[in-house]
C-alpha angles and dihedrals in degrees: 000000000000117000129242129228133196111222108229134163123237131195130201094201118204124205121258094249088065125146094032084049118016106209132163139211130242135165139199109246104235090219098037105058104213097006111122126188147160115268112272140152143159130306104237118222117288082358107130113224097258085055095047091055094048096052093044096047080047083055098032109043108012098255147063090187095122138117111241101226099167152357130227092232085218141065111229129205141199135169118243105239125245094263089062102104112252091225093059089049103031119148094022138066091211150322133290103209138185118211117222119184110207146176126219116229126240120270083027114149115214107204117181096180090085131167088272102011110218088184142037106201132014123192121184097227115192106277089249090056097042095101087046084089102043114092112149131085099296092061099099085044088053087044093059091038087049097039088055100052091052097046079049086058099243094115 
């Protein structure tokens, strides 16, 4: 039987203050105590995927207000694991995601409390520490997108 993956958009978000410190966001999970992740979320439908992150860092974080710097050039996929509650993942095996690397503007103002909070607490690590609190299934996935946009010389 062939899987099926949710596209969704993903953003490595890098403080204001980026490139003179290169720090990177990352955010608790409410439902998920000691998991920390990007910001990411579903591609609606005939939504294309900059307006999707823009809508899901709006949702997510409180604001669209970043600059896009790069582009991960390919989709990536993983399967959600068995743990993961059918409910949360129904209809679909996994995600499709594409990686954005961004930078906040200045004078940008993260909010967590949104109208539906995905996250409870949020923390900006130095770029070279950001994968030192990830410790669930998309790790690998966090470890090529980062990996590329420092061999693409953005952190």
């Amino acid at each position: 039987m062939q899987k099926s993956y949710r596209s969704n958009v993903a953003a490595v978000v890098l403080a204001a203050t980026y490139p003179f410190d290169c720090r990177v966001f990352i955010a608790q999970r409410c439902d998920l105590q000691g998991v920390w992740q990007f910001p990411q979320g579903g591609i609606d439908e005939g939504e294309k995927p900059k307006e999707a992150l823009l809508r899901e860092l709006k949702e997510e974080i409180g604001t669209d207000e970043v600059e896009i710097l790069c582009e991960y050039p390919e989709w990536l996929s993983y399967d959600f694991p068995p743990n993961v509650l059918k409910a949360k993942r129904y209809p679909y095996d996994g995600q499709t995601q594409k990686y954005f690397l961004v930078r906040l503007k200045a004078g940008a103002k993260i909010d967590i409390k949104t109208k539906t909070p995905e996250f409870n607490e949020y923390k900006f690590v130095h770029a070279k520490e950001a994968l030192n609190d990830i410790n669930h299934f998309k790790k690998p996935i966090y470890s090529k997108v980062m990996g590329y946009f420092k061999e693409k010389g953005f952190i």
